[in-house]
Structure formats: structure tokens, C-alpha cells
C-alpha positions as CSV (number, residue, x, y, z in Angstrom):
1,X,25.2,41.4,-23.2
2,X,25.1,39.8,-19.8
3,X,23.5,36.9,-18.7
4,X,22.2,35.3,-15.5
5,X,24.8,33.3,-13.3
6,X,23.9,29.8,-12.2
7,X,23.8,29.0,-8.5
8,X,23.9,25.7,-6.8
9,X,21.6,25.0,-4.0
10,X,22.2,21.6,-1.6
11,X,19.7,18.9,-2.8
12,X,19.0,14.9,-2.7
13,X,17.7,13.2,-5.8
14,X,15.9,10.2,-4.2
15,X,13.4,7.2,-5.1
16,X,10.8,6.7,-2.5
17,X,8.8,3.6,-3.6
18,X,7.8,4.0,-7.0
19,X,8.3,7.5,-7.1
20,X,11.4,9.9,-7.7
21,X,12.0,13.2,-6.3
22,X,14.4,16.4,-5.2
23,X,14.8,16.6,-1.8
24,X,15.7,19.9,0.2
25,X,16.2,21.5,3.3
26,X,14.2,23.9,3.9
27,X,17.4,26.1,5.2
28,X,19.3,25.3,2.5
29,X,17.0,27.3,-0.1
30,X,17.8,30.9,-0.9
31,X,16.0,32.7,1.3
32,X,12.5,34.3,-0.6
33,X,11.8,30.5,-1.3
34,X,12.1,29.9,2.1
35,X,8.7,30.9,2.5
36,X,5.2,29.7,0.3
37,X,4.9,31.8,-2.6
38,X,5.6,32.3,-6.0
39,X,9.7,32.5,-5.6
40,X,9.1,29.0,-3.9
41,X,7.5,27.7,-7.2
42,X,9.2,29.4,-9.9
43,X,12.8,27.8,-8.4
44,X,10.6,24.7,-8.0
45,X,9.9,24.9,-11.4
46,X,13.5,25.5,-12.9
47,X,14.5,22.8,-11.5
48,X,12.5,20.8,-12.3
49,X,12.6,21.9,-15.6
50,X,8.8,23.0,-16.3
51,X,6.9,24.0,-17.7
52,X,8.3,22.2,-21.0
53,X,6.1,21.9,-23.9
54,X,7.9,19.7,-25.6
55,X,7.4,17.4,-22.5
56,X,10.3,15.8,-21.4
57,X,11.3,17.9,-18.9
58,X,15.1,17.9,-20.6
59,X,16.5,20.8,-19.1
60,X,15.8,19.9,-15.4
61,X,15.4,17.0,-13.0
62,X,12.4,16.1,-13.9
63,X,11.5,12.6,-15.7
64,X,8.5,13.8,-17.9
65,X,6.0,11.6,-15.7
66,X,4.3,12.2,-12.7
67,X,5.8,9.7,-10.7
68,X,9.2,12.0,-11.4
69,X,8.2,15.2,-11.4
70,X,8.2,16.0,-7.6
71,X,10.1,18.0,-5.1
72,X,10.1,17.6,-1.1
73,X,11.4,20.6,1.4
74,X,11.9,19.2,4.8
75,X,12.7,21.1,8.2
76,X,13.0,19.9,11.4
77,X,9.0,19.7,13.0
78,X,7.4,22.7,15.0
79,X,4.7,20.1,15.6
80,X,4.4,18.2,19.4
81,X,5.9,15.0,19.3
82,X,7.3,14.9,15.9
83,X,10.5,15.1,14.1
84,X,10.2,16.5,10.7
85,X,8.0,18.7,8.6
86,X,7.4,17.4,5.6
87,X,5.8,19.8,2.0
88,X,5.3,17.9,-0.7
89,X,5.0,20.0,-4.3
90,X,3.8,18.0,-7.4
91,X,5.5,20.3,-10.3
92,X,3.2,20.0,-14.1
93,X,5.2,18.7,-16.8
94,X,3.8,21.6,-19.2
95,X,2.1,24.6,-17.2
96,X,3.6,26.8,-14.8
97,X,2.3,25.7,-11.7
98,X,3.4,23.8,-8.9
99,X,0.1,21.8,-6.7
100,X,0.2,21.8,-3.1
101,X,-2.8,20.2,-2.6
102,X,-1.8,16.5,-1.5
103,X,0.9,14.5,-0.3
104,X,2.7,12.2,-2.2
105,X,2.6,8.6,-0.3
106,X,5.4,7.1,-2.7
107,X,8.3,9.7,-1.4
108,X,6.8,9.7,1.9
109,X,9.4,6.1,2.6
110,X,11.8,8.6,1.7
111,X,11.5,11.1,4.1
112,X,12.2,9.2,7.1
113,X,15.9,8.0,5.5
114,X,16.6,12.4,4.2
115,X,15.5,13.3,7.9
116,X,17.9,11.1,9.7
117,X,21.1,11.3,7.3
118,X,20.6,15.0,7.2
119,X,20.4,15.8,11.0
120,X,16.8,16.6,11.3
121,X,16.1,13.8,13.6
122,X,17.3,13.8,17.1
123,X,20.3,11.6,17.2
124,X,18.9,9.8,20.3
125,X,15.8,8.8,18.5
126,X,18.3,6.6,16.3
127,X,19.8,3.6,17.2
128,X,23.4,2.3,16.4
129,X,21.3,-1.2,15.3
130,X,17.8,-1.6,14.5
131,X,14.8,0.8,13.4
132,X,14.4,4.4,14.4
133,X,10.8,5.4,14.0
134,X,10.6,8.7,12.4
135,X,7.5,11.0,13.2
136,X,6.3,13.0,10.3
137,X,4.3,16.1,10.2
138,X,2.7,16.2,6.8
139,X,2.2,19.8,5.8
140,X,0.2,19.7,2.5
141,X,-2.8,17.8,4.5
142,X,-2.2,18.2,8.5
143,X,-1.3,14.7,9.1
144,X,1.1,12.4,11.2
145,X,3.0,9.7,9.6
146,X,5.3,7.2,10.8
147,X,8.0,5.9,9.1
148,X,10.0,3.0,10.5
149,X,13.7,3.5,8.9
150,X,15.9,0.2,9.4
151,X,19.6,1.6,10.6
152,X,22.7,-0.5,10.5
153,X,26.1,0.7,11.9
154,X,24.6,4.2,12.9
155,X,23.9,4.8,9.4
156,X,20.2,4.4,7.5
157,X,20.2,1.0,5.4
158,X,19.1,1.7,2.1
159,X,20.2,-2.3,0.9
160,X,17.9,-5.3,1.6
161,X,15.9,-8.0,-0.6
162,X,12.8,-6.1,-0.1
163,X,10.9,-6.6,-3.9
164,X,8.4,-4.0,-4.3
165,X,6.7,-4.1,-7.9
166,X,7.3,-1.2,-10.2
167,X,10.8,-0.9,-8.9
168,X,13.7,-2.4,-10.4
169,X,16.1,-4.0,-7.7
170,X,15.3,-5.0,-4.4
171,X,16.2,-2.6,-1.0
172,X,15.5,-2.5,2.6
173,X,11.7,-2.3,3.8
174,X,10.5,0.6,5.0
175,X,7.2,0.6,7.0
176,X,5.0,3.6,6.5
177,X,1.8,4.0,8.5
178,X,-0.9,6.6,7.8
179,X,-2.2,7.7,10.8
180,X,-5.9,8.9,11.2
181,X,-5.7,9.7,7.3
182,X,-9.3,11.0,7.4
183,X,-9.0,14.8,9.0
184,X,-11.3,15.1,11.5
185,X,-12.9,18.1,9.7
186,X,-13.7,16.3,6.9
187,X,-16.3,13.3,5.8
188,X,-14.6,10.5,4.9
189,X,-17.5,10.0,2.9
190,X,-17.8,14.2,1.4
191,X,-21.4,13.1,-0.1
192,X,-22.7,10.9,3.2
193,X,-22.9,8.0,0.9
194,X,-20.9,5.2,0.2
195,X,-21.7,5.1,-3.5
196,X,-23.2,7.8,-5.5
197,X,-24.5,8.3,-9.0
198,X,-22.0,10.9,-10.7
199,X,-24.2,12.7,-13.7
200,X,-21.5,13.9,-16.2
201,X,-22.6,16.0,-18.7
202,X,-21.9,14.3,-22.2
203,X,-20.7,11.5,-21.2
204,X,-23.2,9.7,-19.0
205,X,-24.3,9.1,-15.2
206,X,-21.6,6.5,-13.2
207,X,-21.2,5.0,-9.7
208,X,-18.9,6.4,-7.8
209,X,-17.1,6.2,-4.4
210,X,-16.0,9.2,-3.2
211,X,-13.8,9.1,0.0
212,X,-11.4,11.0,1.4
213,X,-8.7,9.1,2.7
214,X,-5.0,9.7,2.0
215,X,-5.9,11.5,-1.0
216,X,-9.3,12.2,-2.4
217,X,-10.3,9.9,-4.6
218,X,-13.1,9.0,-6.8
219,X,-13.6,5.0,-8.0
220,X,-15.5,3.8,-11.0
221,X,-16.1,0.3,-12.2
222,X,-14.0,-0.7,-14.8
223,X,-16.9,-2.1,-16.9
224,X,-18.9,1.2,-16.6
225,X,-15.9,3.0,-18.6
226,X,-15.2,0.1,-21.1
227,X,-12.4,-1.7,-19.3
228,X,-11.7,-4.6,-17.0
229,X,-9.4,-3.4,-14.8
230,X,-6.4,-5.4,-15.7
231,X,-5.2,-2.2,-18.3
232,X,-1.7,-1.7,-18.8
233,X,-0.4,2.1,-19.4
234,X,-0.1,1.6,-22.9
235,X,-4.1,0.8,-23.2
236,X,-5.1,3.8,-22.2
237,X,-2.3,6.8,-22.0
238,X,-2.3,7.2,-25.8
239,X,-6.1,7.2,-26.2
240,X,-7.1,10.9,-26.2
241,X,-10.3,10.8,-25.9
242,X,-10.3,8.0,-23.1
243,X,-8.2,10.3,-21.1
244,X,-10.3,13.4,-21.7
245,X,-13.6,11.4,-20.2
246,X,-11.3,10.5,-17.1
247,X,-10.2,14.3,-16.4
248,X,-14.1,15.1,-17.2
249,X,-15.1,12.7,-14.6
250,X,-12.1,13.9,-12.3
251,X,-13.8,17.8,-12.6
252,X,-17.7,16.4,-11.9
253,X,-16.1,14.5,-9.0
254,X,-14.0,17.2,-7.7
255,X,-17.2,19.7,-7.1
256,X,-19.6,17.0,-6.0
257,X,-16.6,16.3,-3.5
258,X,-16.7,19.9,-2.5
259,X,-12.8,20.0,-3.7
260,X,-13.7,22.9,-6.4
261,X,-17.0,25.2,-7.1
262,X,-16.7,25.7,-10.7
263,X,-15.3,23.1,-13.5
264,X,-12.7,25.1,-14.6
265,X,-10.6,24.8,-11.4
266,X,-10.1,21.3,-11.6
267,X,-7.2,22.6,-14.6
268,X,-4.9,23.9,-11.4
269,X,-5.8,20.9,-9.3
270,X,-3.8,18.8,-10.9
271,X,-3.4,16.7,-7.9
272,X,-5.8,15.8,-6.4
273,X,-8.8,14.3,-6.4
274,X,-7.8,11.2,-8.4
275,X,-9.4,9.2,-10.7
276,X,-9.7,5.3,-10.5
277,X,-10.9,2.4,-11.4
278,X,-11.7,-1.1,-9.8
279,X,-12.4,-4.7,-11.7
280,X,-12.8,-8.1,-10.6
281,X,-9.8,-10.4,-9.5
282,X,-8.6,-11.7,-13.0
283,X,-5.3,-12.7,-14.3
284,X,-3.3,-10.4,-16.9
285,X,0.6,-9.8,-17.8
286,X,2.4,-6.8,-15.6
287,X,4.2,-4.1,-17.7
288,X,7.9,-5.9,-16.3
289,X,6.4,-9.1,-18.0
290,X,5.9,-10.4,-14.6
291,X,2.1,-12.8,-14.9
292,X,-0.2,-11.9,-12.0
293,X,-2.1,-14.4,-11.0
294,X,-6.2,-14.3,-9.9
295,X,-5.7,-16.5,-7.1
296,X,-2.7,-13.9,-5.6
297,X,-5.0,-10.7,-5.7
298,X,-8.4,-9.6,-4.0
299,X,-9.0,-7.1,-6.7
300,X,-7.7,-4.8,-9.8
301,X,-6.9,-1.2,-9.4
302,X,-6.2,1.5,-11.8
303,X,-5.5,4.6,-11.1
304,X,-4.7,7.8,-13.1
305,X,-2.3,11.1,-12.2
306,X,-1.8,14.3,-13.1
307,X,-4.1,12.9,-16.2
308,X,-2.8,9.7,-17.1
309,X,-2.8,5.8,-16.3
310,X,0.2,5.5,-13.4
311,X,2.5,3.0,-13.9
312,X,1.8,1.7,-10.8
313,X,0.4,2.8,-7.7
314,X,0.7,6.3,-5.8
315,X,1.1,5.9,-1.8
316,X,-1.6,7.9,-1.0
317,X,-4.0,6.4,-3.5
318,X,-3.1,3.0,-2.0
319,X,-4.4,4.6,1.2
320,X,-7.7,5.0,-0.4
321,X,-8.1,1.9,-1.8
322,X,-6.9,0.3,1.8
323,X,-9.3,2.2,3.9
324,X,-12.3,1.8,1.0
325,X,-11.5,-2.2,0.8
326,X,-12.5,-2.6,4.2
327,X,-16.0,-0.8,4.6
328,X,-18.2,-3.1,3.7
329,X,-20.8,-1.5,0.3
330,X,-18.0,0.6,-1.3
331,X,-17.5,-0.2,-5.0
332,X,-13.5,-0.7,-4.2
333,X,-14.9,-3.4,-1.5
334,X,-17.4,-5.3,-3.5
335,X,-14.7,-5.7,-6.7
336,X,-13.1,-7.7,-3.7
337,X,-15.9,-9.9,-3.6
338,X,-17.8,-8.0,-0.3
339,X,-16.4,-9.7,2.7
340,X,-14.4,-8.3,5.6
341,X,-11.1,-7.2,5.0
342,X,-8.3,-6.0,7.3
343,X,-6.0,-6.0,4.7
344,X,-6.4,-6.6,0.8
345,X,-3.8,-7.4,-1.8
346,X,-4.5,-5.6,-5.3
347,X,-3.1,-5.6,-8.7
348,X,-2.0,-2.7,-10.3
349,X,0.3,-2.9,-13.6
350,X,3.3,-3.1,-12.4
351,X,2.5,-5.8,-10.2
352,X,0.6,-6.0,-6.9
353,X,0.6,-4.1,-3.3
354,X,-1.0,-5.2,0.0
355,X,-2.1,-2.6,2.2
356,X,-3.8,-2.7,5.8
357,X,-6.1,-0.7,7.6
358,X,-8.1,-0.4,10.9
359,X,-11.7,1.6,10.2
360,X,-14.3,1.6,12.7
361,X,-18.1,2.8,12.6
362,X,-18.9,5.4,15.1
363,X,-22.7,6.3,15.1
364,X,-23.2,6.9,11.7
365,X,-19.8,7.6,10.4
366,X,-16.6,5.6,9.3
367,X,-13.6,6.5,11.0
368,X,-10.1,5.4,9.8
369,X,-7.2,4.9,12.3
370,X,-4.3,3.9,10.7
371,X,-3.3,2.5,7.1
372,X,-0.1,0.5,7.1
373,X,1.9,-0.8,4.1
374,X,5.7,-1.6,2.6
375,X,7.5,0.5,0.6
376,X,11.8,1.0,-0.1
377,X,13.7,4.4,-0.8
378,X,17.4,5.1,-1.6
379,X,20.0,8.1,-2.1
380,X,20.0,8.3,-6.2
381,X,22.4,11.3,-5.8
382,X,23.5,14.5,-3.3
383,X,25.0,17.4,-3.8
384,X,23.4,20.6,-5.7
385,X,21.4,21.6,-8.5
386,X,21.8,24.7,-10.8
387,X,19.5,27.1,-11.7
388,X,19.6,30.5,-12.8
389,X,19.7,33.1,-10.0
390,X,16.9,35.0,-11.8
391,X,15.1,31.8,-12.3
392,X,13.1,32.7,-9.0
């Protein structure tokens, strides 16, 4: 009897804020996965080691979470004026499917650092000392980003005493801003309103605000679903039936969006939209132990993925809440309180994240023109990862 061989293909295991991922380039896969498809996935797949229904991802790179079970394929940009190309692919844990439908803001610090130490920026675009500002074309949504990648000696600096909550040890800053995160084809607002009444069958009628920015997102108040918004992962990610109401909230909200047409496709959406919730400033105890004061924070967020309570914030989510915080009569802005915010500082439970952003009204609509915030990413390993060559 025969069996299949392994091959190795060059790959970067990398944390990009709270996040963890496999980074490729895009040349460096064999060639059918070169190309969108299902070789692409299934090699996705194997390496990460889904789908796995014992869920924990074992025989792969994967971590069993969402916030680790991600892959990035990076090429240098056919776009005008930017640098790199940038697919994000958020692999399931237990189906066999790979979702292409967002971007993942967490790896997005880490794309900047890959790009430069693999070639894929120009080397004049880096200085020997300083920052080289990396412009990224996001495939998955059609968007620019612009990482700001601190360099020392020639080389990306990956050290610093940057503290970012949900990660262990400090690193350098890395400055990430979102640039006009609303496509222009698109309502921020999908419905034309800044709060709606969601009717979910079974369950009951909620407001929501719907908005795509960064991701698509849908936000509840906490006391409408029977928290406060100062829930620890714990609270909620062994309650079934708490986090069977979320994903049937997530569906409702993904075809009033105009993201699906019938319920059952919100089961290969995994992604996106997500699901959150917003309470009140109030004190409560982070997951590291860490006690987050009322007076430090404008407001609580919570916010599940891929169908349970993160363990701190995704990027792109973050973007959401930014952009939301600052239009006055959206549910994430009056948990602020209701004033006029260009930035706001909110608690999540691993700690707390501030995010800025510039929104304007034009006429009747909002516009968003840039989201800025902090995150850190570093090199976890390089070299290659095995697979089965009939894996794909």
C-alpha cells in the first residue's frame, strides 16, 4: 500500500494584535492554489487542520479558536499606489469551508512587517531608521489600509513596550488606519436607519444598529439580551442556548442587512456579519485579572466570532464600533453617554482599546474617512509547513 508524501510549502506563523495566523506568499503556493478555488481551500484547510470534530484543530496550525484559525496570502499589489495585496481566509474549526467574506483587522498589523521582510515592498519605501508606511490593498473587501511599520537598522522592529490588552508581552506599535472603510457602493447604514427594530422569530423584536464599516456588524443592548456588557468569555461561551439566540440574531440581521436572502446561508457565512453587544460604562475584572475601571472607559463592548464570545476584540469590529461611536443616535454611541466623539475608549474582556475615527454627514448620508488605532505583530516562526500532496 502506498501513501501520500508530505510537501513543505514556505510559510510565517505570525501574531497580529490579538490574532494568530499563517502567512504566505502567494508565489510560494503550489501552483492550482495559486488561484481562488477549491485547491486554494482544501490546502488551506490541511493546514490548518480542519475541519476537526473533535475541535482542537490538533493535527494542524490551527489553535481551535477563531482568533487562531486564520491564513493570509500576500503578493506584491497590482493596485495604483499600493504595495501589497492582501486575502484574508477565516478557516472553520469543524466544517469544510474556508470564508472569504471579510478581512481580519487583528492580522492586518501583521501584514505590513511579512511585506517588508519578505521583499514585497520596494526597498526604497523603507528607511534604514524610522517608519516605512506600507500601503495595503485589501482583497476580501476592496479597500486601502495603511500600516505604519517602525524599522530599526534596515530591519522591521518587532520589540517595544507597546501593551496592548489580550496580548501577553509588550512589542513595538504599529499604527493601522482604515481608510474610507465604508465602500462607496454600499450604505453605511444598509437599512437607512440608524437604529432599527430586528423582529426574530421566537425569540423576540430587538434594536439594532446595523452598519457597515470594517466589517458588517449588527449591535444590541446588552440589557435587551440579559447582560450588562461587562461578560467575560466564560459567561456566555458555554451557554448553548445563549449562543444559539446570538447566531439566530446574526441570520435575521444578515438578510435585513441584504448580506444573505434566505436564513440558511448565514451557516457558510461564518464571518461576517457579526454579532455585538454594547452596555453602559461600568467597572468589572478582565479575563488576565487586570480591574477595569468606569472612569478609564466610554463604554462596554462584546462581541462574538465565528459563534462565540471573542476574547477580546477583532480589528475590523473595532472599526465598527469606532465609526458607530461617533455618529451621534446609534446604540454603540448613546451606551457612550450621546456626546461627540472623535475617538472613544471601550472595554472588552481582555482589557480596553481606543480607536479614532473621522465621519462626516453629506446630505443625508454618513460618510467615514478614516479609522485609526494601535495594534503590535511579531514573527512567531518561518519556514514551512507540511501537508499531504493530495491534501489539495
Amino acid at each position: 500500500m502506498s501513501f501520500a508524501a508530505q510537501i513543505g510549502i514556505s510559510a510565517t506563523y505570525m501574531r497580529g494584535g490579538t490574532s494568530k495566523g499563517v502567512f504566505f506568499s502567494l508565489e510560494d503556493l503550489p501552483e492550482s492554489c495559486q488561484v481562488a478555488g477549491e485547491s486554494r481551500d482544501n490546502m488551506l484547510l490541511r493546514v490548518i487542520g480542519s475541519p476537526d470534530p473533535y475541535g482542537k484543530q490538533t493535527d494542524g496550525m490551527g489553535g481551535a479558536t477563531s482568533s487562531t484559525s486564520k491564513t493570509v496570502i500576500l503578493s506584491k499589489s497590482s493596485k495604483h499606489n499600493h504595495d501589497v495585496d492582501y486575502l484574508f481566509g477565516q478557516v472553520s474549526i469543524d466544517k469544510p469551508f474556508v470564508d472569504w467574506s471579510g478581512n481580519c483587522g487583528n492580522l492586518t498589523a501583521a501584514v505590513g512587517s511579512f511585506a517588508i521582510s519578505s521583499g514585497l515592498v520596494d526597498a526604497s519605501r523603507v528607511p534604514e531608521n524610522g517608519i516605512a508606511t506600507v500601503r495595503i490593498w485589501q482583497k476580501n473587501i476592496s479597500k486601502t489600509i495603511v500600516a505604519k511599520v517602525p524599522i530599526a537598522n534596515g530591519q522591521v522592529q518587532e520589540s517595544g513596550d507597546f501593551e496592548l490588552d489580550g496580548v501577553t508581552f509588550p512589542a513595538a506599535e504599529v499604527q493601522i488606519e482604515f481608510i474610507s472603510p465604508v465602500d462607496s457602493s454600499n450604505a453605511m447604514f444598509p437599512t437607512g436607519s440608524l437604529v432599527d427594530n430586528l423582529e426574530v422569530p421566537g425569540i423576540g423584536t430587538f434594536k439594532v444598529t446595523m452598519i457597515n464599516a470594517g466589517i458588517p456588524t449588527i449591535f444590541l443592548n446588552a440589557e435587551d439580551v440579559g447582560y450588562t456588557g461587562s461578560e467575560l468569555q466564560a459567561d456566555i461561551n458555554g451557554d448553548e442556548k445563549a449562543l444559539a439566540m446570538f447566531e439566530t440574531i446574526r441570520a435575521y440581521g444578515a438578510i435585513k442587512m441584504g448580506l444573505i436572502d434566505k436564513l440558511e446561508e448565514a451557516a457558510t457565512r461564518q464571518h461576517t456579519p457579526k454579532v455585538a453587544f454594547v452596555g453602559k460604562a461600568q467597572g468589572y475584572t478582565a479575563s488576565s485579572g487586570k480591574e477595569i475601571n468606569k472612569s478609564s472607559i466610554d463604554l462596554n463592548v462584546r462581541a462574538l466570532s465565528m459563534g462565540l464570545l471573542h476574547h477580546a476584540m477583532m480589528g475590523t469590529a473595532a472599526v465598527a464600533i469606532g465609526v458607530a461611536a461617533t455618529i451621534p443616535g446609534t446604540l454603540v454611541n448613546l451606551a457612550a453617554g450621546g456626546f461627540e466623539f472623535e475617538s472613544v475608549r471601550f472595554g472588552h474582556p481582555s482589557g480596553t482599546l481606543k480607536v479614532g475615527a473621522e465621519t462626516v454627514k453629506e446630505e443625508s448620508e454618513w460618510i467615514a474617512n478614516k479609522v485609526i488605532m494601535s495594534r503590535s505583530a511579531r514573527v512567531l516562526m518561518k519556514g514551512s509547513v507540511y501537508i499531504p500532496d493530495d491534501g489539495f
